[in-house]
N, CA, C and O of each residue as an XYZ file, in Angstrom:
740
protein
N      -4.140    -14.480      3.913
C      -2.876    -14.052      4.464
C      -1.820    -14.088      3.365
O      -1.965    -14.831      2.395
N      -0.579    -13.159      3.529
C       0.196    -13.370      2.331
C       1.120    -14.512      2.268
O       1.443    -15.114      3.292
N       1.499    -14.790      1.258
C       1.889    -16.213      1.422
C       3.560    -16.130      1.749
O       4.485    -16.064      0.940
N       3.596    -16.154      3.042
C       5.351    -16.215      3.375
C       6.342    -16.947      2.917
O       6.488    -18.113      3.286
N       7.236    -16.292      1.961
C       8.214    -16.573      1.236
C       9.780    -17.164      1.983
O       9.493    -16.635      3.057
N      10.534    -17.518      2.142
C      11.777    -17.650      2.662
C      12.607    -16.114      2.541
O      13.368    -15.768      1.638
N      12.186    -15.316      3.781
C      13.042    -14.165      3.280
C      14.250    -14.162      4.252
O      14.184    -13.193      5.008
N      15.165    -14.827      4.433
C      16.381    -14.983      5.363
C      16.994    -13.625      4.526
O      16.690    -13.256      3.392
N      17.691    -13.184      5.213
C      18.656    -11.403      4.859
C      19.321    -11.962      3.562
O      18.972    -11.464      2.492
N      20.144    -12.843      3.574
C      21.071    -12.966      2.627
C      20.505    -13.754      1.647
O      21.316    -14.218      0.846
N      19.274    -14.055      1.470
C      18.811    -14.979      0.645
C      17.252    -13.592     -0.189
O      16.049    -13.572     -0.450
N      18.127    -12.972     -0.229
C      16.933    -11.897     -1.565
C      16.462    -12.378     -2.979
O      15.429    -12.517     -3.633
N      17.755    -12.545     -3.067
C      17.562    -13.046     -4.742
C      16.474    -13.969     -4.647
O      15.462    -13.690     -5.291
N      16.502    -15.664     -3.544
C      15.410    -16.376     -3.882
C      14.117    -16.137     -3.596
O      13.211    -16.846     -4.035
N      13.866    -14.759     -2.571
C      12.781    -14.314     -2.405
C      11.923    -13.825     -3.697
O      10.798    -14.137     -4.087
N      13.055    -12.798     -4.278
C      12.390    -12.115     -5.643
C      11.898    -13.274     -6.944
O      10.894    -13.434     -7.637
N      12.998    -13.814     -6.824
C      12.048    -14.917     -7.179
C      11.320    -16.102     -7.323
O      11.042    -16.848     -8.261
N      11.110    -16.063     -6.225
C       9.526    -16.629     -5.402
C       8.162    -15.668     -5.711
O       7.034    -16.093     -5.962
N       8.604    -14.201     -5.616
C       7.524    -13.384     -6.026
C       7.288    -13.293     -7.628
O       6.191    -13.184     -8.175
N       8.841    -13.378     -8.409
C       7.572    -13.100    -10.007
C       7.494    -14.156    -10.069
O       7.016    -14.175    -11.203
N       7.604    -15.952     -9.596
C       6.726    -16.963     -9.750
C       5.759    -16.742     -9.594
O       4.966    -16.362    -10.454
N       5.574    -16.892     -8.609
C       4.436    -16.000     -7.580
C       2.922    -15.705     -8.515
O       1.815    -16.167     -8.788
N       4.065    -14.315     -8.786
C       2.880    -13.122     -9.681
C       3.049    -13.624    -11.067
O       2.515    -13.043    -12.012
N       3.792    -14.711    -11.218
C       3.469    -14.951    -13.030
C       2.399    -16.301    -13.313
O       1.873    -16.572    -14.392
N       2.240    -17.089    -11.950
C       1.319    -17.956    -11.920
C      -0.248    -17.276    -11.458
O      -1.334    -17.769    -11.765
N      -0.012    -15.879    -10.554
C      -1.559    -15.627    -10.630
C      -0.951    -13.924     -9.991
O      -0.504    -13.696     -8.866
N      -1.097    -13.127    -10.918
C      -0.790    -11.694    -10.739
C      -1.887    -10.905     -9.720
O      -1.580    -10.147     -8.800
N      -3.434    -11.344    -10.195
C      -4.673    -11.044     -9.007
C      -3.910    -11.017     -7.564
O      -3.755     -9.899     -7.072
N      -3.360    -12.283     -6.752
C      -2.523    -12.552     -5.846
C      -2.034    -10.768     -4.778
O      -2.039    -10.744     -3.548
N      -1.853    -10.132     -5.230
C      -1.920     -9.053     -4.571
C      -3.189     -7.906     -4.151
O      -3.222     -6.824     -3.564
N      -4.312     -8.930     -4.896
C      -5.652     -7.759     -4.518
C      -6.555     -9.108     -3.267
O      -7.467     -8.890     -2.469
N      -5.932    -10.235     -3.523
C      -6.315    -11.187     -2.522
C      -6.454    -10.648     -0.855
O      -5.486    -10.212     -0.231
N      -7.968    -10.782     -0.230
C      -7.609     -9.986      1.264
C      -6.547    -10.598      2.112
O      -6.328    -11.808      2.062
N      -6.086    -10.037      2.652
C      -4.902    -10.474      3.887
C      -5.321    -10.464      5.164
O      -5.221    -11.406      5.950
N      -5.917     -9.114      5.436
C      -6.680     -8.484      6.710
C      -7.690     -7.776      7.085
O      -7.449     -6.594      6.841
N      -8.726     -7.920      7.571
C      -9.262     -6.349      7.864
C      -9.193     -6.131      8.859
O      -9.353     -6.934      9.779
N      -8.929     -4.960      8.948
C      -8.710     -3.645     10.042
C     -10.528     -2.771     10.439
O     -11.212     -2.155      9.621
N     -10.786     -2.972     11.591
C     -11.545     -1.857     12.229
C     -11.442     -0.236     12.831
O     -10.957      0.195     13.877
N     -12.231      0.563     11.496
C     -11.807      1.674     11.773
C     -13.035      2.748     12.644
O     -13.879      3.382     12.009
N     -12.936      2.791     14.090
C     -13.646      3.356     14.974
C     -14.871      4.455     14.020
O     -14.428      4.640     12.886
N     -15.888      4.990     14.190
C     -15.950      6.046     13.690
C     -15.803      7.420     13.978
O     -16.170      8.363     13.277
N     -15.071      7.458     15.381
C     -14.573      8.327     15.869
C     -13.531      9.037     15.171
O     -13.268     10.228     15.337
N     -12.779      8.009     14.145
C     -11.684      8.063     13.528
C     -11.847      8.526     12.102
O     -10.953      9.076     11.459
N     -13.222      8.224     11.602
C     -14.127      8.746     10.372
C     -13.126     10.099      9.666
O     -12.364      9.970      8.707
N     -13.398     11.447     10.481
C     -12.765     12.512      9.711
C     -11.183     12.304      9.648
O     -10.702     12.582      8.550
N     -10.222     11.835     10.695
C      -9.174     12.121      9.937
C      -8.550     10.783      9.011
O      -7.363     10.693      8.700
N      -9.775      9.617      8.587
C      -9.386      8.951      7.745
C      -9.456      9.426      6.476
O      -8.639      9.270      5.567
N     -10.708     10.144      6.472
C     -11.085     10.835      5.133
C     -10.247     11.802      4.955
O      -9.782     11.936      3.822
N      -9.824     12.756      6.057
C      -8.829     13.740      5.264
C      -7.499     13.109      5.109
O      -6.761     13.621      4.267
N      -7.013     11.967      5.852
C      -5.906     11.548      5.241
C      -5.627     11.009      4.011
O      -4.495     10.909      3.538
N      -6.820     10.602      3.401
C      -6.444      9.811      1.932
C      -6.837     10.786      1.522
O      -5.802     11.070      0.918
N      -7.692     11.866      1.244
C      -7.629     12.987      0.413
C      -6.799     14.001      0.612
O      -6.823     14.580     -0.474
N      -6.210     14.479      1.182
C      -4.566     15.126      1.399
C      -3.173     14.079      0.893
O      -2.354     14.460      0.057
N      -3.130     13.113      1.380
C      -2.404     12.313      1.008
C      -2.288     11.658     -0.801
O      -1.265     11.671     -1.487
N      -3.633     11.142     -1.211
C      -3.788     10.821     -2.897
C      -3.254     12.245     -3.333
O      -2.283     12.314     -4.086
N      -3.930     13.467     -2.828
C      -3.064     14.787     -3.730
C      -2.202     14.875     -3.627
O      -1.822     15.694     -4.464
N      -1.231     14.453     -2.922
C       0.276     13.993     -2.424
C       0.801     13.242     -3.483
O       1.908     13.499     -3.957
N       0.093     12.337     -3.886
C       0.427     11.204     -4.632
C       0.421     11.764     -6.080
O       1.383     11.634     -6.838
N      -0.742     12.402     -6.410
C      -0.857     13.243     -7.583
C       0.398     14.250     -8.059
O       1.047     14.297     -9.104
N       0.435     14.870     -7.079
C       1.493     16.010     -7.403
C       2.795     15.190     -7.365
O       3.447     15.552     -8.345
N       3.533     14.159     -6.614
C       4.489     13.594     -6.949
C       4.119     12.998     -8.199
O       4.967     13.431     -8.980
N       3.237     12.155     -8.919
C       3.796     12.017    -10.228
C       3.561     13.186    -10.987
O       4.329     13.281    -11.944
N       2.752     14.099    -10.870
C       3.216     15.347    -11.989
C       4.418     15.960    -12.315
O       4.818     16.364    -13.407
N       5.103     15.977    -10.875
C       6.720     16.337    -10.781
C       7.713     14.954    -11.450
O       8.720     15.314    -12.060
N       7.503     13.685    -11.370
C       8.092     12.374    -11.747
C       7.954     13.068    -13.573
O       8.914     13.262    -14.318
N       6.928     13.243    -13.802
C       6.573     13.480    -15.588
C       7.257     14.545    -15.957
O       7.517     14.529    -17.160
N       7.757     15.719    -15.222
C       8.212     17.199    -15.275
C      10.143     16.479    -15.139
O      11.043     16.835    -15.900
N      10.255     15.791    -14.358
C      11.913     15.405    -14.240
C      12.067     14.139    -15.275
O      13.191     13.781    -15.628
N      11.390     13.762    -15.541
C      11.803     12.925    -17.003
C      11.689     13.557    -17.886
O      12.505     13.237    -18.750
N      10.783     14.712    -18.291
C      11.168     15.876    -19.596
C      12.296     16.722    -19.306
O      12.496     17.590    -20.156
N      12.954     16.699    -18.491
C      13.718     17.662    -18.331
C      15.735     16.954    -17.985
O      16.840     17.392    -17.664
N      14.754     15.097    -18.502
C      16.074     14.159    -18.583
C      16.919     14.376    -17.209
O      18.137     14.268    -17.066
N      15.769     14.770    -16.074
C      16.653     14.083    -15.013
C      16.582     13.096    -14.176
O      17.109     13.088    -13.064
N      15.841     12.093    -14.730
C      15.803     10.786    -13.889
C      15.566      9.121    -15.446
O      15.030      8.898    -16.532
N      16.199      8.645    -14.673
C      16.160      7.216    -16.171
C      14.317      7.306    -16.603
O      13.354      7.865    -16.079
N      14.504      6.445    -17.808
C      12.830      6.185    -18.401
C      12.641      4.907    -17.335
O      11.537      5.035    -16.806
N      13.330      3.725    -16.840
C      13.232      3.394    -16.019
C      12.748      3.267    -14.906
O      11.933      2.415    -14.553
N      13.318      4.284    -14.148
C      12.892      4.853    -12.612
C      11.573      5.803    -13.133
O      10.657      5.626    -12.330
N      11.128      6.862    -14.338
C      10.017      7.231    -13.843
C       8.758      6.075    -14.339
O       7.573      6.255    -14.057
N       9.266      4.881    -15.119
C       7.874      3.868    -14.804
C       8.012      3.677    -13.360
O       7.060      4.074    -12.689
N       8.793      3.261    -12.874
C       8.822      2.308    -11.699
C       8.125      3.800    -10.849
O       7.190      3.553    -10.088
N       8.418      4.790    -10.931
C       7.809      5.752     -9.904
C       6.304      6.142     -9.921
O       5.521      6.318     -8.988
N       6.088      6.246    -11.678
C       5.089      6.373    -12.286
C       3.638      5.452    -11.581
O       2.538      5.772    -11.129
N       4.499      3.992    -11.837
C       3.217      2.968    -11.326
C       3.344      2.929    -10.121
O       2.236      2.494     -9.808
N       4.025      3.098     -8.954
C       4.059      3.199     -7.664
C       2.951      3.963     -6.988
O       2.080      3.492     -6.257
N       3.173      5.610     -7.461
C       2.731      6.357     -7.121
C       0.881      6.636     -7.754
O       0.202      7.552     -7.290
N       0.366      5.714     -8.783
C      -0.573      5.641     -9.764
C      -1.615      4.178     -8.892
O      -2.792      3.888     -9.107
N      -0.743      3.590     -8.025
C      -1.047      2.574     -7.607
C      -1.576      3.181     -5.937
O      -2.724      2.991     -5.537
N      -0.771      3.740     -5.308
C      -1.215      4.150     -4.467
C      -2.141      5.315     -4.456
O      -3.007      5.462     -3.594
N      -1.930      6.137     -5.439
C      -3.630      6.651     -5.609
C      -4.465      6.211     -5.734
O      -5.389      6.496     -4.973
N      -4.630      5.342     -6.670
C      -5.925      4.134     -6.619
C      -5.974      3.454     -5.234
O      -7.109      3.360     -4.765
N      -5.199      3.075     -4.664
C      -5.519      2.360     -2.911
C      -6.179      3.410     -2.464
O      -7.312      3.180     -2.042
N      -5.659      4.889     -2.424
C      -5.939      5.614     -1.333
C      -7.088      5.797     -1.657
O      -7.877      5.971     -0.729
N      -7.603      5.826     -3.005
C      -8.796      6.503     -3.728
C     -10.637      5.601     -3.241
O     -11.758      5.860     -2.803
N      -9.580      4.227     -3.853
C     -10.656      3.397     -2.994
C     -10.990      3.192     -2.059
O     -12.208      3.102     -1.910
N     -10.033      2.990     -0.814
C     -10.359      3.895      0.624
C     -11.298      4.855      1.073
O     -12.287      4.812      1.806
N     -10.743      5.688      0.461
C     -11.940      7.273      0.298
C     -12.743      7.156     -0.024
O     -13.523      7.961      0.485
N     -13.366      6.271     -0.983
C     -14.673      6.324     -1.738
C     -15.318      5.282     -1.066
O     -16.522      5.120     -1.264
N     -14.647      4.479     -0.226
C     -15.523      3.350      1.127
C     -15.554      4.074      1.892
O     -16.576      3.777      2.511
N     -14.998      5.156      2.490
C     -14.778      5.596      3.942
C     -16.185      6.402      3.245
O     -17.314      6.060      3.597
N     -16.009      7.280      2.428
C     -17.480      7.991      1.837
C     -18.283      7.739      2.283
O     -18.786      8.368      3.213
N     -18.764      6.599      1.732
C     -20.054      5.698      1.628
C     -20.867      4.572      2.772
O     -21.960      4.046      2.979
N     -19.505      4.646      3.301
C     -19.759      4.281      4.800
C     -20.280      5.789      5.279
O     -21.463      6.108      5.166
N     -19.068      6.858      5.933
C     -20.124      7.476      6.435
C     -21.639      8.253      6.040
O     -22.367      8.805      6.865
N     -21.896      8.137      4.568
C     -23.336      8.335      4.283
C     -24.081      7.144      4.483
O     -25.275      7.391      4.312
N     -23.878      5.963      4.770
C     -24.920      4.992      4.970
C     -25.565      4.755      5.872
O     -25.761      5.766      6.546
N     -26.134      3.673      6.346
C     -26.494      3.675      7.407
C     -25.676      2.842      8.656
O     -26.078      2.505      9.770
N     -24.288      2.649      7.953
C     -23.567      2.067      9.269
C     -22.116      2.905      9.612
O     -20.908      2.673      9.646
N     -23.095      4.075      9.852
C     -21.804      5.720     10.378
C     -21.804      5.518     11.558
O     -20.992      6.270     12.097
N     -22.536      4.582     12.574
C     -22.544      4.558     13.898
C     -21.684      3.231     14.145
O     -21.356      3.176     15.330
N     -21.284      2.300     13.504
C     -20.458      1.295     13.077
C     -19.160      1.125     12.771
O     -19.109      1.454     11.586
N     -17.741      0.716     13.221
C     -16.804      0.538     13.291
C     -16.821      0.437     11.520
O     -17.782     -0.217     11.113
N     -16.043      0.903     10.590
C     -15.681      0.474      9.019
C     -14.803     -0.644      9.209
O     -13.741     -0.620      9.830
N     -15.375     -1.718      8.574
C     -14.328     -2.900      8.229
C     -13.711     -2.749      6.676
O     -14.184     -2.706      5.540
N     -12.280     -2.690      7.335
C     -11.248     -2.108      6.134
C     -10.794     -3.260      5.557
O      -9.579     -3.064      5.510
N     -10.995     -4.292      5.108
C     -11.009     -4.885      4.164
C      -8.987     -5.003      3.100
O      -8.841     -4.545      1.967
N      -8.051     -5.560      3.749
C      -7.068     -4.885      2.855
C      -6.142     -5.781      2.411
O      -5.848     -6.678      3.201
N      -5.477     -5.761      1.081
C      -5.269     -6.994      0.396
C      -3.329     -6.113      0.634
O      -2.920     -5.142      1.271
N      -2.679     -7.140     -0.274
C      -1.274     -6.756     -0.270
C      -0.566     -5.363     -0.826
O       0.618     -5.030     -0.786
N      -1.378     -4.879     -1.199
C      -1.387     -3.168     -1.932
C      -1.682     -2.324     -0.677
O      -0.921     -1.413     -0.351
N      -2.591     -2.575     -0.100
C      -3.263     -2.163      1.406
C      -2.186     -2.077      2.035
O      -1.412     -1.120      1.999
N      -2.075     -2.998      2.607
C      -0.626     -3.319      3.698
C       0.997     -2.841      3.432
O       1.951     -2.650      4.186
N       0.796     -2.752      1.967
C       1.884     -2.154      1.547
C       2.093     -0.920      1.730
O       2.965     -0.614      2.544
N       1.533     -0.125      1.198
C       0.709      1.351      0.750
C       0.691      1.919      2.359
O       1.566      2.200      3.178
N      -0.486      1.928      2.352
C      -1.709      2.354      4.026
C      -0.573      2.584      5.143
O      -0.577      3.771      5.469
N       0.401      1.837      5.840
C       1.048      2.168      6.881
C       2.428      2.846      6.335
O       2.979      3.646      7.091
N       2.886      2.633      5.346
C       3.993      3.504      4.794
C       3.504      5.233      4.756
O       4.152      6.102      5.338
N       2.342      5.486      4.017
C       2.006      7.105      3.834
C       1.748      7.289      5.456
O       2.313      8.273      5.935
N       0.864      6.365      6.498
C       0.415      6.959      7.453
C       1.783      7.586      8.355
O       1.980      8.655      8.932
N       2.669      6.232      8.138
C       4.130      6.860      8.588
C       4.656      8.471      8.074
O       4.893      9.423      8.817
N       4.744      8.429      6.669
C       5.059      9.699      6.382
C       3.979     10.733      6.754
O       4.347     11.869      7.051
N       2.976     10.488      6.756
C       1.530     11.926      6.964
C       1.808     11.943      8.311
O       1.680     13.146      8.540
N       2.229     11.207      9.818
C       2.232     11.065     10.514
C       3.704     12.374     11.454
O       3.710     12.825     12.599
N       4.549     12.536     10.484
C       5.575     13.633     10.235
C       5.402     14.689     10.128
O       5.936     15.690     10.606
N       4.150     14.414      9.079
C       4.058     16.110      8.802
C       2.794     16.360      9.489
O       2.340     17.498      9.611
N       2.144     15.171      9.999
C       0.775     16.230     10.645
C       0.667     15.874     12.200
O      -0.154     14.995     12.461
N       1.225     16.311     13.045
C       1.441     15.739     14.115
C       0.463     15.256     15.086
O       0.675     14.455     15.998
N      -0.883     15.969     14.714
C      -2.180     15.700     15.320
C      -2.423     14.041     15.114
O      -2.954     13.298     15.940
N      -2.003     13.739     14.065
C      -2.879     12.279     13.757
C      -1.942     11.142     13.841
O      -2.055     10.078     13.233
N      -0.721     11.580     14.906
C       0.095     11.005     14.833
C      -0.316      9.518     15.915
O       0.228      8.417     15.819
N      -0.983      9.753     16.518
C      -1.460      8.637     17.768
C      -2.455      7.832     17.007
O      -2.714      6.733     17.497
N      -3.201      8.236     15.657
C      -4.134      7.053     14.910
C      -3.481      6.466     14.119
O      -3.880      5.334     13.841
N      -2.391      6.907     13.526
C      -1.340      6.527     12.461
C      -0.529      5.467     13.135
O      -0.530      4.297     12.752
N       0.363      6.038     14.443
C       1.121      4.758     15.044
C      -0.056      3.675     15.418
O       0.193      2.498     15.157
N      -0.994      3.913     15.859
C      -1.773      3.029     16.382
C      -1.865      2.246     15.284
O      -1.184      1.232     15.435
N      -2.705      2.313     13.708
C      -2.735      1.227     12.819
C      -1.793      0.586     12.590
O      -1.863     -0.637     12.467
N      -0.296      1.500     12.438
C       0.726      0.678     11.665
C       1.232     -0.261     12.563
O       1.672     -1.343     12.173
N       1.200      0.110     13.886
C       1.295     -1.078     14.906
C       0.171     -2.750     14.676
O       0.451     -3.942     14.546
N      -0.707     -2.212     14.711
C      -1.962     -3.108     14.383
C      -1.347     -4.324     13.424
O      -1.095     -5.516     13.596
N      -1.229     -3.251     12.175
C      -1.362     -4.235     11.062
C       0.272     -5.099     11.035
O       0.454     -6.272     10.708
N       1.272     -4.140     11.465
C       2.986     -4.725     11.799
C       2.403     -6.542     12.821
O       2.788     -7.710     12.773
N       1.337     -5.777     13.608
C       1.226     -6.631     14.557
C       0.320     -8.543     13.782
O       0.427     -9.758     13.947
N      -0.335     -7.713     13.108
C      -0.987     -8.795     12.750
C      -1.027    -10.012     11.646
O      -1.757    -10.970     11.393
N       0.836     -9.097     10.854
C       1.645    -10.141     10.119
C       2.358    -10.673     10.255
O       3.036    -11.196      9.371
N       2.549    -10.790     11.727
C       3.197    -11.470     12.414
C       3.833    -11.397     13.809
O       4.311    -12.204     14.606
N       3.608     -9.943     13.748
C       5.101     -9.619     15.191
C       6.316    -10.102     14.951
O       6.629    -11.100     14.302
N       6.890     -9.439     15.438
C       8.499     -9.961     15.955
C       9.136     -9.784     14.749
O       9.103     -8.854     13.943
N      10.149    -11.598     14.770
C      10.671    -11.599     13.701
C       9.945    -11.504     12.352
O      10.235    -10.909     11.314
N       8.707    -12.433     12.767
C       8.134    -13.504     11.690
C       7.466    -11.981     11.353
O       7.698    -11.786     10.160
N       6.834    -10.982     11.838
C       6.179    -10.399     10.976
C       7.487     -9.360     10.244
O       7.259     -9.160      9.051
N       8.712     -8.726     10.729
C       9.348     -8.607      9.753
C       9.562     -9.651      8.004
O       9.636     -9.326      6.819
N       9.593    -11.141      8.875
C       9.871    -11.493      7.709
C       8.746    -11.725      5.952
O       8.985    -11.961      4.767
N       7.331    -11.429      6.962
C       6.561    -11.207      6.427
C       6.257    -10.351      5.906
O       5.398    -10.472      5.033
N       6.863     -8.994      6.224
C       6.664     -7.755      5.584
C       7.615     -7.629      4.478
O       7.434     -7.005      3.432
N       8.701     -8.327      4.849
C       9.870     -8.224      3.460
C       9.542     -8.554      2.578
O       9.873     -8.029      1.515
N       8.183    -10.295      2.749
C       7.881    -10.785      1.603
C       6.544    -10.197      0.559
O       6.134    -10.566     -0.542
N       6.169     -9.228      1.410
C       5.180     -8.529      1.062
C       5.467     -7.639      0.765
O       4.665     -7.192     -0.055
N       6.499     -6.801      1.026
C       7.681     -5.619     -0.153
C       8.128     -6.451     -1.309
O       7.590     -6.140     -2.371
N       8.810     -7.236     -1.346
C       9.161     -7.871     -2.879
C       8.226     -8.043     -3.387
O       8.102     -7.377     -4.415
N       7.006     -9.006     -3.017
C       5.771     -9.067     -3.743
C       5.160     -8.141     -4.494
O       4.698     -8.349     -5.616
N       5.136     -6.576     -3.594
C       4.468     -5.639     -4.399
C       5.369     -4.973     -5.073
O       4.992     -4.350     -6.066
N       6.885     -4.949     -4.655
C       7.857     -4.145     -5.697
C       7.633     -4.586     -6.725
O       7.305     -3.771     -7.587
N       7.718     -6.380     -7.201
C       7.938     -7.038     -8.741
C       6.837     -6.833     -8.627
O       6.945     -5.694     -9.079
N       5.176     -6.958     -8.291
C       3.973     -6.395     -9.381
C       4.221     -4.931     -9.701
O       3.851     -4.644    -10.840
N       4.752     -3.915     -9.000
C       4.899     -2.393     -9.542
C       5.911     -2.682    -11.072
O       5.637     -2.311    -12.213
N       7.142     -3.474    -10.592
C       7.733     -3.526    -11.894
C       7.726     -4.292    -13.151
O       8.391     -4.147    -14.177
N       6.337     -5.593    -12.655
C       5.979     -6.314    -13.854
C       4.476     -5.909    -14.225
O       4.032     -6.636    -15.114
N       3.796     -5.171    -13.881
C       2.373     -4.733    -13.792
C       2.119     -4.862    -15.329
O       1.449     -5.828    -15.694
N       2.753     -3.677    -16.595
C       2.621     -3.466    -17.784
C       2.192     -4.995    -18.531
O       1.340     -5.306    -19.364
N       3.159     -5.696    -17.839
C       3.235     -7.517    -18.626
C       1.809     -8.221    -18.049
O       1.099     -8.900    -18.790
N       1.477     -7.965    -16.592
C       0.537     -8.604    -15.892
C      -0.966     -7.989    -16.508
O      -2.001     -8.651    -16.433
N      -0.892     -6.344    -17.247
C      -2.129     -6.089    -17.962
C      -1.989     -6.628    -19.373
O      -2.964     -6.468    -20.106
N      -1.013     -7.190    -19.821
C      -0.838     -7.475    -20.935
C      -1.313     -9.197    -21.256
O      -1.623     -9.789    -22.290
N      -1.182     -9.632    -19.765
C      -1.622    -11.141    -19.670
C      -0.103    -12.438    -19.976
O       0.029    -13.662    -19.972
N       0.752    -11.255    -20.200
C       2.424    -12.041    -20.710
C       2.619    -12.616    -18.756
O       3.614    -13.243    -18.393
């Protein structure tokens, strides 16, 4: 489970840093599981087309992030921070896809997929389903359904707001200390 931080509204600053403590005593800490989620296999095709519509989503926003920093309209700044965001959630979505794959070629396609999902997961996964959920209106009843799930299962209520805040700072400072965390600094 993620490790709940003190996130009272007016108290950010000591949240953030609680998280690069956090992530400077053990950066792994965000691939740690939190939850798994059961995904019907009824639900099989539009999981697979959602992370493969969606990662090309992800793709083409940073090609455009690389196209507006040559063209000096966004800080060097903001396109790391967009850069690894969006580089990060392709890799979630990617690995997704390539389990959801392999599940349904195996032999447990008749079997609920246990989704397996660490703080990148939880981060990531119900944010795009929210946005894909906009634009594709069909898959809008599997989309609310998870993000409910997983909202539900970090807590409810308050406590899982306050759990989700601490699990946004968490993964914001690894997006913005990542470079240092492959560097081992």
């Amino acid at each position: 489970m993620i490790q709940v931080m003190d996130s009272t509204p007016h108290n950010r600053a000591n949240l953030e840093e609680q998280a690069r403590r956090t992530l400077a005593s053990n950066p792994d800490v965000v691939f740690g599981d939190v939850m798994t989620m059961e995904i019907p296999p009824e639900n099989a095709p539009f999981w697979l087309r959602f992370t493969s519509e969606w990662g090309g989503a992800l793709y083409l926003l940073d090609e455009t992030n690389a196209k507006r920093r040559e063209r000096g309209m966004i800080a060097e700044e903001d396109f790391e921070y967009n850069r690894r965001t969006y580089r990060l959630g392709l890799i979630t979505l990617s690995g997704l896809y390539d389990r959801l794959k392999a599940w349904q070629e195996g032999g447990e396609k008749g079997r609920p997929f246990a989704y397996a999902m660490n703080s990148l997961d939880c981060y990531f996964v119900p944010a795009y389903l929210a946005d894909y959920s906009r634009v594709h209106e069909a898959g809008k009843e599997v989309c609310d359904a998870f993000i409910a799930e997983v909202m539900q299962r970090l807590g409810g209520g308050d406590e899982g707001r306050r759990e989700f805040e601490a699990l946004d700072v968490l993964v914001g400072e690894y997006v913005r200390g990542i470079h240092l965390y492959a560097r081992g600094q």
